[in-house]
VMD Tcl script that draws the C-alpha trace (Angstrom):
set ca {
  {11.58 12.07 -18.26}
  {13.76 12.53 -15.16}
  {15.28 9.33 -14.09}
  {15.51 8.52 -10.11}
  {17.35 5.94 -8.05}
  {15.72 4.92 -4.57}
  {18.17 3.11 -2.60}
  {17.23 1.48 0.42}
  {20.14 -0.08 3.30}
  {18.31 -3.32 4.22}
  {19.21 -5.45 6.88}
  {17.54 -8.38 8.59}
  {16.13 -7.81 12.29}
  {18.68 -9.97 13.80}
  {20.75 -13.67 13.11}
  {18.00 -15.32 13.55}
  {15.90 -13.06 11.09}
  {18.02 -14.14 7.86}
  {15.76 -17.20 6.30}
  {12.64 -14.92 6.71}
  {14.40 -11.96 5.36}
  {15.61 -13.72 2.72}
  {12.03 -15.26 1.75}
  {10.50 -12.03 2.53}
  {12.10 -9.07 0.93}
  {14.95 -10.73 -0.93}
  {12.86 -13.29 -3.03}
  {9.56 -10.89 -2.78}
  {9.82 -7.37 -1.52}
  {11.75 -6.57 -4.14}
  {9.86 -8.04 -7.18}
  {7.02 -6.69 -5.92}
  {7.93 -3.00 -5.36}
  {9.43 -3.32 -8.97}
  {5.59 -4.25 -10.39}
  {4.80 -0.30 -9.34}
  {4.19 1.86 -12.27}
  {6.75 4.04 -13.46}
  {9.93 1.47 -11.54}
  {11.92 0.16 -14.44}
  {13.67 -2.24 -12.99}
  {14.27 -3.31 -8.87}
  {17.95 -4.83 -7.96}
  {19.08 -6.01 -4.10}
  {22.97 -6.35 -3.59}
  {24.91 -8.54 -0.69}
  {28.08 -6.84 0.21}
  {31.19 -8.75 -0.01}
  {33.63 -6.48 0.82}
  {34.93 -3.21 1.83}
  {36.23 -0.45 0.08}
  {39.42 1.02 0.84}
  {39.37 1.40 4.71}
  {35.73 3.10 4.71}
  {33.42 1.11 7.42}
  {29.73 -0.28 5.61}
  {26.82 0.64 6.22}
  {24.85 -2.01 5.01}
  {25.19 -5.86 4.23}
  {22.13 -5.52 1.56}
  {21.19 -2.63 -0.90}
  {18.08 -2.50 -2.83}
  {18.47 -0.26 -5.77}
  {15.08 0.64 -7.78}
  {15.22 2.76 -11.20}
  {12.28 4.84 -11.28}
  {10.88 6.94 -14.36}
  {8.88 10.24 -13.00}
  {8.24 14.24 -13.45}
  {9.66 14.32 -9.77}
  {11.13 12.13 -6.72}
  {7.48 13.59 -4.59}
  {5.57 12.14 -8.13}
  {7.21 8.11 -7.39}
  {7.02 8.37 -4.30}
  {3.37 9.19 -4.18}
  {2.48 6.64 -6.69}
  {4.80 4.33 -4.65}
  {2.69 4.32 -1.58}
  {-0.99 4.25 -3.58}
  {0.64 1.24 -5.12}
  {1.83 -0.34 -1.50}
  {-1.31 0.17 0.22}
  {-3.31 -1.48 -2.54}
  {-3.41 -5.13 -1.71}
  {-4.65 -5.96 -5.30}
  {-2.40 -4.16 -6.98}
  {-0.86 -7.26 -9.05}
  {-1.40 -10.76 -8.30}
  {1.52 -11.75 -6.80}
  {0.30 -9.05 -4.23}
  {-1.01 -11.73 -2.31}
  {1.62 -13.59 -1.75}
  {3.96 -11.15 -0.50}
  {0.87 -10.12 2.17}
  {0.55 -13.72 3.15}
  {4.36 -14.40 3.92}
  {4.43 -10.77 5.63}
  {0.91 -12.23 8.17}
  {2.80 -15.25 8.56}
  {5.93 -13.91 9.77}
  {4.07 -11.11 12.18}
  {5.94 -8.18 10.50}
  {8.39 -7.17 8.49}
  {11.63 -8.96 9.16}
  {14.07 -6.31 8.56}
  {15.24 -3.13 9.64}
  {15.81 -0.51 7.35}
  {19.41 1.74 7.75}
  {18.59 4.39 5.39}
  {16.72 4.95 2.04}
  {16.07 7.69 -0.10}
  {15.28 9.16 -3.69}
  {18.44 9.92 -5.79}
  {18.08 12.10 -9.10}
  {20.22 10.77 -12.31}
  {22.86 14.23 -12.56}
  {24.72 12.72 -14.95}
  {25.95 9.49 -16.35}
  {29.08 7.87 -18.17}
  {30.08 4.62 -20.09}
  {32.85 2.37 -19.56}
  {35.48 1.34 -22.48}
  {33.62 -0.27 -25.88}
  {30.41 1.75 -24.91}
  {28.49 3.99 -26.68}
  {28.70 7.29 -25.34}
  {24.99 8.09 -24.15}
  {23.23 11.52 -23.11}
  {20.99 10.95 -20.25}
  {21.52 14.54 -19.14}
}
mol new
graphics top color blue
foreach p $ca { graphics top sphere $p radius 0.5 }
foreach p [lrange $ca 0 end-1] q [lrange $ca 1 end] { graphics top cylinder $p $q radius 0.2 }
display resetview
């Protein structure tokens, strides 16, 4: 089965934004997105650094691996699964902090469905054949 990355550049609204960013999508948004069918795992990244001279884009990355026949396939069952408020019960939770706060408390720099081409292991690995 093809193997997909979404990626999503995640920010909080502003300074004063971090706490309920952090509560919100750090400590929840994430685990719960990861509960949809097909994700096989969910991952969010602070950045700590540059590389080379190259300006970031983001301060947080959220990095889901999704199993699916196509990118329009997870992303279809991604929504069904976000608009279903029962759709695992720590649904609830996430909705409740989300009320409480009055929206979402981030702002989102870019996201988007990435296709595995192609993938290598370091030293001591077994060689594998995704593709």
């Amino acid at each position: 089965m093809p193997q997909f990355l979404l990626i999503g550049l995640c920010e909080p609204v502003d300074a004063s934004g971090q706490q309920a960013f952090e509560e919100w999508f750090i400590d929840q948004h994430i685990e719960d997105t990861t509960q949809c069918p097909n994700f096989v795992r969910g991952r969010v990244y602070e950045l700590k650094g540059p590389h080379l001279d190259i300006d970031t884009v983001s301060r947080y990355i959220s990095v889901y691996e999704v199993e699916a026949e196509s990118y329009e396939e997870a992303e279809r069952v991604l929504n069904a699964w976000q608009a279903d408020p029962n759709a695992w019960p720590g649904r609830k939770r996430h909705l409740d902090t989300q009320a409480r706060l009055g929206a979402m408390p981030m702002k989102i720099g870019g996201s988007g469905w990435y296709e595995l081409l192609r993938s290598y292991d370091g030293p001591g690995q077994e060689p594998t054949t995704d593709r």
